[in-house]
N, C-alpha and C positions, 0 to 999 in steps of 0.2 A: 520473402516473408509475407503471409497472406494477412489485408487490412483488418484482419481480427484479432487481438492482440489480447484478452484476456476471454476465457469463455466458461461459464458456471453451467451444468448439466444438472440437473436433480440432486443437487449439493442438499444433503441434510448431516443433521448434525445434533446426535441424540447424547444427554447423559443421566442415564438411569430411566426415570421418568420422564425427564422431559426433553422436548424436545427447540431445541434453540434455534436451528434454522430445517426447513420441510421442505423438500422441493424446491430450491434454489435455483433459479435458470437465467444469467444475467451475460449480456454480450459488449466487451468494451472495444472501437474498433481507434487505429492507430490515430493518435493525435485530440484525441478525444478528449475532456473535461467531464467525468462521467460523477454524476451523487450519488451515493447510494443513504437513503434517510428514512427516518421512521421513530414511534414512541421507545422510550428508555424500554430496554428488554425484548427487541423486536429482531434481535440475532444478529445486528449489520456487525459487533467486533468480530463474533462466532464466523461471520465469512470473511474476514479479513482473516483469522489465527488460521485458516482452513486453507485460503488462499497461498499463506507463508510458510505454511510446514506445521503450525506450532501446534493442531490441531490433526486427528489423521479423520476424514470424513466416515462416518457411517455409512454413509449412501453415497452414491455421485463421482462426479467428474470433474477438476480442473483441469483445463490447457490454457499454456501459455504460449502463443506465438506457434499453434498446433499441436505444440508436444505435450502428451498426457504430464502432470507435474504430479497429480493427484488421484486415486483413482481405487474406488473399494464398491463393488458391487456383489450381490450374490450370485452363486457360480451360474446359474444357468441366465442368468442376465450378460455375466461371462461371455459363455460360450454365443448366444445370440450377437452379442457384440463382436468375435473376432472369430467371425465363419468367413469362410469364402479366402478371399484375398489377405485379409487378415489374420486370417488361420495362424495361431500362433504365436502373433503377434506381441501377446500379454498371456502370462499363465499364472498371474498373482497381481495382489492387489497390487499399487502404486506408491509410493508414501517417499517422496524427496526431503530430506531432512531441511531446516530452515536456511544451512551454510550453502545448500545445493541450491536452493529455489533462488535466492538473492544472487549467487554465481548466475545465473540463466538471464536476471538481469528485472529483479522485481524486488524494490527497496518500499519499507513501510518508515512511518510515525506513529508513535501512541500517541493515546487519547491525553494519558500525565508526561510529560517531557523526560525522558530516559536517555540523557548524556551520564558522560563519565565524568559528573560534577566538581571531581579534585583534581582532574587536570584540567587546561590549558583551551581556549578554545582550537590551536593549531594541532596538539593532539588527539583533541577528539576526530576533529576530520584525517590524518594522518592515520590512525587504526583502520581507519574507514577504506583508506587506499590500499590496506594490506590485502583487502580481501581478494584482487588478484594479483598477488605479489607469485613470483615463480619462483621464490626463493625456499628452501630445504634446512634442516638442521644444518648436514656438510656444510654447504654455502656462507650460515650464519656464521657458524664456528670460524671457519676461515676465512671471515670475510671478503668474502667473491661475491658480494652482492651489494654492495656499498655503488655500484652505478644505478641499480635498482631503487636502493633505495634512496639517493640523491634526485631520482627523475619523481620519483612520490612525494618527493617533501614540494618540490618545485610547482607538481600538479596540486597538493594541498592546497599552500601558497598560491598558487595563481586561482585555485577553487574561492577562497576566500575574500579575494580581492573581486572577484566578480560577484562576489553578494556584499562586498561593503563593509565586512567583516574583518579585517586586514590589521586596522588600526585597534584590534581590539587579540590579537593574534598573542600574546601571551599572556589574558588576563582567567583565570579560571573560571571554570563555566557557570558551575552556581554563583558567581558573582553578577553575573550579566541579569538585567532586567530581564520578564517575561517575554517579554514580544522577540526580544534577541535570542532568549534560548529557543522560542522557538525554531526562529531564524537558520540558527547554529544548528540542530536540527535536521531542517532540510539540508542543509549543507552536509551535513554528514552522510546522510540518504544520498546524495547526487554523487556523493566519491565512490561510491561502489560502481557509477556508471550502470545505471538501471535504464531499462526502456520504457520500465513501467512503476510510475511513483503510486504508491498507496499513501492517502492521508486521514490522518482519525484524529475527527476535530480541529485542523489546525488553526482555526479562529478560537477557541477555549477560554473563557477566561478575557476574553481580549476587549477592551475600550471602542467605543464607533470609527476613532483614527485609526487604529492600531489593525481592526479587522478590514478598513476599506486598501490601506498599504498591503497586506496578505492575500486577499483580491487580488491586485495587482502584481502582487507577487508570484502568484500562483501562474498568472498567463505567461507573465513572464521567462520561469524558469519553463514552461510547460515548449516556448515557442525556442529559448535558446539553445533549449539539451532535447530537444524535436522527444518532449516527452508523453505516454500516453498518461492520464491521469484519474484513480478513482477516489474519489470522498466519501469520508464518512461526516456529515455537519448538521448542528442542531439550528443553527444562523442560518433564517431563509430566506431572508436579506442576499448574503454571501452566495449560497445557491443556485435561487434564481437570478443572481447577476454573473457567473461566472460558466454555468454549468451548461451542456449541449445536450444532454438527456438523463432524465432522474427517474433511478429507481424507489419504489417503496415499499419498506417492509411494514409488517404489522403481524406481533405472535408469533414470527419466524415462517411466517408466509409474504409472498408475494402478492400484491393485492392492486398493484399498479406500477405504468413504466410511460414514459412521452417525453416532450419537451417541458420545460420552466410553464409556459403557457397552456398546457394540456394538466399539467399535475396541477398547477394554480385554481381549475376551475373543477377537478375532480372530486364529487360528494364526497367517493369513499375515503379517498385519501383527507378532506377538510374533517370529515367523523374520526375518523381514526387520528390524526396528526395536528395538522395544521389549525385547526381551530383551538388546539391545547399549546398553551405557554408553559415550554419544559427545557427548562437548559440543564441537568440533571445529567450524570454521566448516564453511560448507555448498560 
């Protein structure tokens, strides 16, 4: 598996008029804490929806772990791309549906909390384990899959107990405070067994406690599940304390990329962003 683990190519992303993200070119390499930030409307969900399927790009390329995931160019950019050795290679666009991208092993959060609020917090992560289940209609019907699905409930279950969540395992999720649905949440993300966690906003809403525990949390799951990690955060507090290199967008351009200490002292990025107080969704 080569140390490059998520890669944006000329990632644009037009509708109708306008244009939501332009040339998009972003590299996240394994084990990473990567940000990607910018003013409200500056495309970072636009490459996230692009990233997961939910989007099909206008322009560009993603790869995940080298494999094209995404991929719509026009034909003689086409052909220029898969001469030679390649020859063949591709003879149409790319477009993995969102069930396929997350199988390969790339789980998101929204920006608003999107559990299955009427049930349970152990069945929210339970669904979450379905998603490599190898089990069939045949199977279900006659149940031949009752070891399957005994080993998923156990993994939920022991999923839960490692975020603390355990003692809270049959209470329904919209009942749970903010900071826990968060929580619950990532926990859901991590049952799919991702290599690569996407986050949008996961500090949102949250108190100076509640985002410094999230901080910590983030390293955490990032070091126990050997996870690669990208953000989307308006908290640049959280950011520059967590993060190993930040991208920025601005107008669906990219306009700058460095460490916490390199983007901190950048004009363009302090004109465009950072000198504006915007907690505002994106």
């Amino acid at each position: 598996m080569p140390d490059n683990v998520l890669r944006l190519e000329d990632l644009t992303m037009q509708f109708g008029g306008v244009v939501a993200a332009n040339n998009v070119s972003l590299e996240v390499n394994k084990g990473e804490i990567v940000a990607l930030i910018g003013p409200n409307g500056a495309g970072k969900t636009t490459a996230f929806n692009c990233i997961t399927g939910v989007y099909e790009p206008t322009n560009g390329r993603v790869s995940l772990n080298g494999e094209v995931i995404a991929e719509n160019y026009p034909q003689g950019k086409m052909k220029e791309l898969y001469k030679g050795e390649n020859k063949g290679k591709y003879t149409k666009t790319v477009k993995l549906t969102p069930d396929k991208i997350t199988y390969r092993g790339i789980a998101r959060t929204f920006q608003n909390v999107r559990l299955f609020k009427a049930l349970t917090v152990f069945e929210n992560v339970l669904i979450a384990k379905h998603m490599r289940a190898k089990q069939n209609v045949f199977s279900a019907i006659f149940r031949l899959n009752h070891r399957e699905e005994k080993r998923m409930r156990e993994e939920a279950m022991a999923l839960l107990v490692e975020q603390n969540l355990e003692h809270l395992k049959d209470h329904i999720a919209s009942s749970l405070p903010y900071g826990l649905q968060r929580r619950l949440e990532v926990a859901r993300a991590l049952a799919t067994g991702p290599s690569l966690l996407l986050l949008d906003e996961p500090a949102a809403g949250m108190n100076p406690q509640e985002t410094q525990e999230m901080a910590e949390f983030i390293h955490q799951i990032r070091d126990r599940y050997n996870l690669t990690i990208l953000l989307i955060e308006h908290h640049m507090g959280l950011v520059m304390q967590i993060s190993e290199r930040i991208y920025v967008l601005d107008f669906g351009k990219m306009i700058a990329d460095g460490t916490p200490d390199e983007i901190r002292a950048n004009q363009r990025v302090i004109d465009a962003y950072l000198g504006v107080a915007d907690d505002a969704e994106d």
